[in-house]
C-alpha positions as a Markdown table, in Angstrom:
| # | Residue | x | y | z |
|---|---|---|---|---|
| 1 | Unk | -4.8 | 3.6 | -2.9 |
| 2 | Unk | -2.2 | 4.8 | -5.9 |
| 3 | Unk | -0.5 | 7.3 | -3.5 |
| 4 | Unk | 0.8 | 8.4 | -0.1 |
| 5 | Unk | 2.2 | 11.4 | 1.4 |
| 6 | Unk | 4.3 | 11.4 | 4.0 |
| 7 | Unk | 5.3 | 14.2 | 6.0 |
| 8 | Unk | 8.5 | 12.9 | 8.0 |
| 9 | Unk | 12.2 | 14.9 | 9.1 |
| 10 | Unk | 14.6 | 16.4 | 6.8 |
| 11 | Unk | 16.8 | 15.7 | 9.8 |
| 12 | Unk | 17.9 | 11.8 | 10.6 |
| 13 | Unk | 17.4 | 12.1 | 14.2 |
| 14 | Unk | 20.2 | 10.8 | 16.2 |
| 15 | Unk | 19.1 | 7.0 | 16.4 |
| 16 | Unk | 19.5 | 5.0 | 13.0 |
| 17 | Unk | 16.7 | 3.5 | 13.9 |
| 18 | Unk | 14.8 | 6.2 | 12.2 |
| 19 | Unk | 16.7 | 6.1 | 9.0 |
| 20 | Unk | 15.4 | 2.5 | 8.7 |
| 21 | Unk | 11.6 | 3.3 | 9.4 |
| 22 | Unk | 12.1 | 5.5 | 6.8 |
| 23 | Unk | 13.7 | 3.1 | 4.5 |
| 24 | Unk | 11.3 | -0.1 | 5.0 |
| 25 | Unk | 8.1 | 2.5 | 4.6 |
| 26 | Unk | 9.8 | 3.2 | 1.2 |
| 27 | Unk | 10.1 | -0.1 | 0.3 |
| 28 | Unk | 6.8 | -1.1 | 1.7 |
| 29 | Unk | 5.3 | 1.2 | -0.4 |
| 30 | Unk | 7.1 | 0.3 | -3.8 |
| 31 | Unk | 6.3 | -3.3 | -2.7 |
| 32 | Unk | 2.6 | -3.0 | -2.9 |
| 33 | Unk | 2.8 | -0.1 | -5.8 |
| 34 | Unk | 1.7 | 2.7 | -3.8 |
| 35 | Unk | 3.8 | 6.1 | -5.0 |
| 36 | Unk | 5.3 | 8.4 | -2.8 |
| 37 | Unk | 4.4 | 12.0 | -2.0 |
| 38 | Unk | 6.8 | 13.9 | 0.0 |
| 39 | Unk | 8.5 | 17.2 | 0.7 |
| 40 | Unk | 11.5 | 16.3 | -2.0 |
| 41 | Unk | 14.3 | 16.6 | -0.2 |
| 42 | Unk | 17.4 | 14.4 | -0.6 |
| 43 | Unk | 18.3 | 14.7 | 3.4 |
| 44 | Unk | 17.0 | 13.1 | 6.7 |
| 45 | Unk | 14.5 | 11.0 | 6.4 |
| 46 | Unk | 13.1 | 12.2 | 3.4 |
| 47 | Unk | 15.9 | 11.4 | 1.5 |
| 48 | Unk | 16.0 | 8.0 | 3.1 |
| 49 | Unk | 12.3 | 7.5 | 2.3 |
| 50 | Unk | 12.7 | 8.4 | -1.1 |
| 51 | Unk | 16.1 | 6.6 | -2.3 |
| 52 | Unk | 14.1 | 3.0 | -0.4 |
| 53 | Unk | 11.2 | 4.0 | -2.6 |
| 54 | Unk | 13.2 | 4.2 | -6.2 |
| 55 | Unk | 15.7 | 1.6 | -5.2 |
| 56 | Unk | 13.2 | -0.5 | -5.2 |
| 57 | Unk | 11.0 | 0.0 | -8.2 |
| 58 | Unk | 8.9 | 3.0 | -6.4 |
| 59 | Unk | 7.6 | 6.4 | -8.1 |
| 60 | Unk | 8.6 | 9.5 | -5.9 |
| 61 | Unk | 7.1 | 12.8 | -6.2 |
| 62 | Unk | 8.7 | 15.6 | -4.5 |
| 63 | Unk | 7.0 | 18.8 | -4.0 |
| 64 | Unk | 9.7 | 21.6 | -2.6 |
| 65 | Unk | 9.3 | 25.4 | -2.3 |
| 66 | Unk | 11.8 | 27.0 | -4.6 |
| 67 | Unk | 13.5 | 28.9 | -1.5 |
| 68 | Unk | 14.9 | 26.1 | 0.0 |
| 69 | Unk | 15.6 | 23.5 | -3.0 |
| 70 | Unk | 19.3 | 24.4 | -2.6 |
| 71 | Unk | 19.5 | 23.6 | 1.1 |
| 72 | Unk | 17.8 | 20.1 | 0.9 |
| 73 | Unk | 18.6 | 18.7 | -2.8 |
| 74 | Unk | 16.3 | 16.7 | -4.2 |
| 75 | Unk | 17.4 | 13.0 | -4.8 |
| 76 | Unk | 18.7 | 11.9 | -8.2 |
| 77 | Unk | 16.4 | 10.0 | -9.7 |
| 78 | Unk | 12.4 | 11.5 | -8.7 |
| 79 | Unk | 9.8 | 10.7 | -10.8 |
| 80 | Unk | 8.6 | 14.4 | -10.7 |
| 81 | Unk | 9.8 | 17.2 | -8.7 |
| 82 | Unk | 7.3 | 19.5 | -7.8 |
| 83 | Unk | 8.7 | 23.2 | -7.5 |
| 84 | Unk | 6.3 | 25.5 | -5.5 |
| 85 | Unk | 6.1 | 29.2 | -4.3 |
| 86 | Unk | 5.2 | 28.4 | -0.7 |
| 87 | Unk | 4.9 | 26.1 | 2.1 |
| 88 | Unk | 1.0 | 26.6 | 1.3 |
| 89 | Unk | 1.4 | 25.7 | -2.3 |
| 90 | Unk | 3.3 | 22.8 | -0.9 |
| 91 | Unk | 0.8 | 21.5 | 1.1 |
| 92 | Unk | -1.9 | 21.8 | -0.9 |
| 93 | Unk | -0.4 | 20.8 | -3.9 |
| 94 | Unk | 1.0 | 16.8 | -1.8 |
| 95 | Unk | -2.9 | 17.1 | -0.9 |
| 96 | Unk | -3.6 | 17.3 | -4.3 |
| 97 | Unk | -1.6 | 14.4 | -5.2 |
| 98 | Unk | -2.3 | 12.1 | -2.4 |
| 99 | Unk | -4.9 | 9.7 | -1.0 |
| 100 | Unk | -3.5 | 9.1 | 2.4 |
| 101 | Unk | -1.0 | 10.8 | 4.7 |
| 102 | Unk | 1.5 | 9.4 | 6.7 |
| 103 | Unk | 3.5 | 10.7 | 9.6 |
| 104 | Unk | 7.1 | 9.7 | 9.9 |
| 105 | Unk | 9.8 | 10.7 | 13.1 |
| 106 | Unk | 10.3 | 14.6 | 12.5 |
| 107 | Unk | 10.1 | 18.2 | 13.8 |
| 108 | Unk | 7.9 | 21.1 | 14.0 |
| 109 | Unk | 7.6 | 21.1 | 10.0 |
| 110 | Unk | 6.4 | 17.5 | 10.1 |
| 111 | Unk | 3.9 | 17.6 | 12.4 |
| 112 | Unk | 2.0 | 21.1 | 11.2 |
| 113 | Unk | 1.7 | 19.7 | 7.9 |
| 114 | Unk | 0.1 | 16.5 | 8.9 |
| 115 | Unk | -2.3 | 18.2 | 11.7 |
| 116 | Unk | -3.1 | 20.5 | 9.0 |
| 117 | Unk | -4.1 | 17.3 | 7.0 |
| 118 | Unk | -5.8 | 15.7 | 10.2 |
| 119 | Unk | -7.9 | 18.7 | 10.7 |
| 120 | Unk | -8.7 | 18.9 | 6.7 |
| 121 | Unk | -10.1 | 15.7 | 7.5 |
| 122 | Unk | -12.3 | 16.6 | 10.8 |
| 123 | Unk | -13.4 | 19.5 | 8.4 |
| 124 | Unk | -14.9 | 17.6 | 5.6 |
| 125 | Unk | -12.2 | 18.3 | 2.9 |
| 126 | Unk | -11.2 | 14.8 | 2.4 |
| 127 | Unk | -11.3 | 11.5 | 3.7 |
| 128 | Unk | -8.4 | 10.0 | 3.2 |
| 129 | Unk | -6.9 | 7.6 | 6.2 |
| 130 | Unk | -4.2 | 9.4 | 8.6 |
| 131 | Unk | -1.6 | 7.9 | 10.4 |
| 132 | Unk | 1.2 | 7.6 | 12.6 |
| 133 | Unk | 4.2 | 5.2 | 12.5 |
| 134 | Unk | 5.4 | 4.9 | 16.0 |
| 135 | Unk | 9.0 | 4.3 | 15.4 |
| 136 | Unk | 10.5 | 3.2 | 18.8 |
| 137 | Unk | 7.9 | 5.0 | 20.5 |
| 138 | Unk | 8.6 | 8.0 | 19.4 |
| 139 | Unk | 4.9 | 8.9 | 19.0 |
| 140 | Unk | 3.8 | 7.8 | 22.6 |
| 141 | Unk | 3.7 | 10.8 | 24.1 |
| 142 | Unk | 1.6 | 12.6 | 21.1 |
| 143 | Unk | -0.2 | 9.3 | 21.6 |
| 144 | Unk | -1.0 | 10.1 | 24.4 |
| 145 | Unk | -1.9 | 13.6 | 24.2 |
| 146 | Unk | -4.8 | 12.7 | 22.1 |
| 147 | Unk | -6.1 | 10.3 | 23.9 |
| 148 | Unk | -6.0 | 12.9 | 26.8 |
| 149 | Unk | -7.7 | 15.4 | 25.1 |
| 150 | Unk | -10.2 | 12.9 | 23.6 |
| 151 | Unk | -11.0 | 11.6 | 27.1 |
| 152 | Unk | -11.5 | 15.3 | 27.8 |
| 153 | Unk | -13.5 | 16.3 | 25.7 |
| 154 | Unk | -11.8 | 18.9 | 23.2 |
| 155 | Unk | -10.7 | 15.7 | 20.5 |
| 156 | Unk | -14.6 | 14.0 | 19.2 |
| 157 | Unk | -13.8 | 10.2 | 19.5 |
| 158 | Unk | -14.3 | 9.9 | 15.7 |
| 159 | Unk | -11.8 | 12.0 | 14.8 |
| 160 | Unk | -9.3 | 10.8 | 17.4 |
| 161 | Unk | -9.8 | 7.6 | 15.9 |
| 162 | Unk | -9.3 | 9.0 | 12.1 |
| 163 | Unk | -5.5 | 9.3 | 13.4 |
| 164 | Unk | -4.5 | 5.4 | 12.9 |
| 165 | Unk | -1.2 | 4.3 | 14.9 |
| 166 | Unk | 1.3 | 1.6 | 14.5 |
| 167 | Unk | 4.9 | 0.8 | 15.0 |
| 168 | Unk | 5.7 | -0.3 | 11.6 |
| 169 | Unk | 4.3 | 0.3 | 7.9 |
| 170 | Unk | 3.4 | -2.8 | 6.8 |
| 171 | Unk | 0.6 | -2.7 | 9.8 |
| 172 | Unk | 0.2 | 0.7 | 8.7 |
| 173 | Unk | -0.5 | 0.2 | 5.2 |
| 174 | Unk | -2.6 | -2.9 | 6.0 |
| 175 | Unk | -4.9 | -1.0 | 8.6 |
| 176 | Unk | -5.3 | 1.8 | 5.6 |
| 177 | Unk | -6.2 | -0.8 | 2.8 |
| 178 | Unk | -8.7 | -2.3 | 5.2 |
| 179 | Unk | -11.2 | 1.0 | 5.6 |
């Protein structure tokens, strides 16, 4: 696997606890010389994601719709910044790039892009892993969602099980690398 995206907050979230999942997936990922797709801002926990990932030897590639470049900067330093129309070009060009999507703590933003990739997937588009890093359990009640609506009936157990889960990204990246 060459390259991830992750979809994760341009807000840090009120714990730092965040800040650092954000961090050690960026280094993770540099580590084992996997690049990084993401949204291409320089704030929240994309920016945290993607300063860990260049610190540390990592490629970043930002993809950002022109309209709101001003508003969350793009980190010094990206190995290529992506400048897009629309949040639809945006997607589609971070599916373009990637072989893998990751979700990260964030907000509405974060989690219609990577449902949008989920149900890509359940469609037949790709079949690239998806997961979810559970940072301090911040997940748990999505968690459990799906496993609700698996159980009945409206999630196929396949695709439920498409969505991996774990609290950290080396486990993460491991559980990818091993389908």
């Amino acid at each position: 696997m060459d390259r991830i995206c992750v979809f994760c907050g341009s807000n840090a979230g009120h714990d730092p606890v965040y800040r650092e999942a954000a961090a050690a997936l960026g280094r993770e990922l540099a580590a084992r010389d996997i690049d990084l797709v993401f949204g291409g801002g320089g704030v929240g926990l994309m920016g945290a994601l993607a300063e860990a990932t260049l610190e540390h030897g990592g490629s970043a590639y930002g993809v950002m719709p022109e309209g709101i470049a001003d508003r969350e900067q793009p980190p010094d330093g990206l190995t290529e910044l992506y400048l897009v129309e629309s949040m639809h070009e945006r997607k589609q060009r971070m599916f373009d790039l990637a072989e893998g999507f990751v979700a990260l703590p964030g907000g509405i933003g974060t989690m219609e892009e990577f449902f949008e990739m989920v149900t890509w997937s359940q469609l037949g588009f790709h079949d690239y892993p998806t997961g979810i890093i559970n940072v301090d359990d911040f997940f748990g009640e999505l968690v459990a969602f799906l496993d609700g609506a698996t159980a009945d009936g409206f999630i196929d157990d396949a695709h439920r099980n498409s969505i991996r889960t774990a609290e950290d990204p080396a486990t993460l990246l491991d559980d990818f690398e091993a389908l």
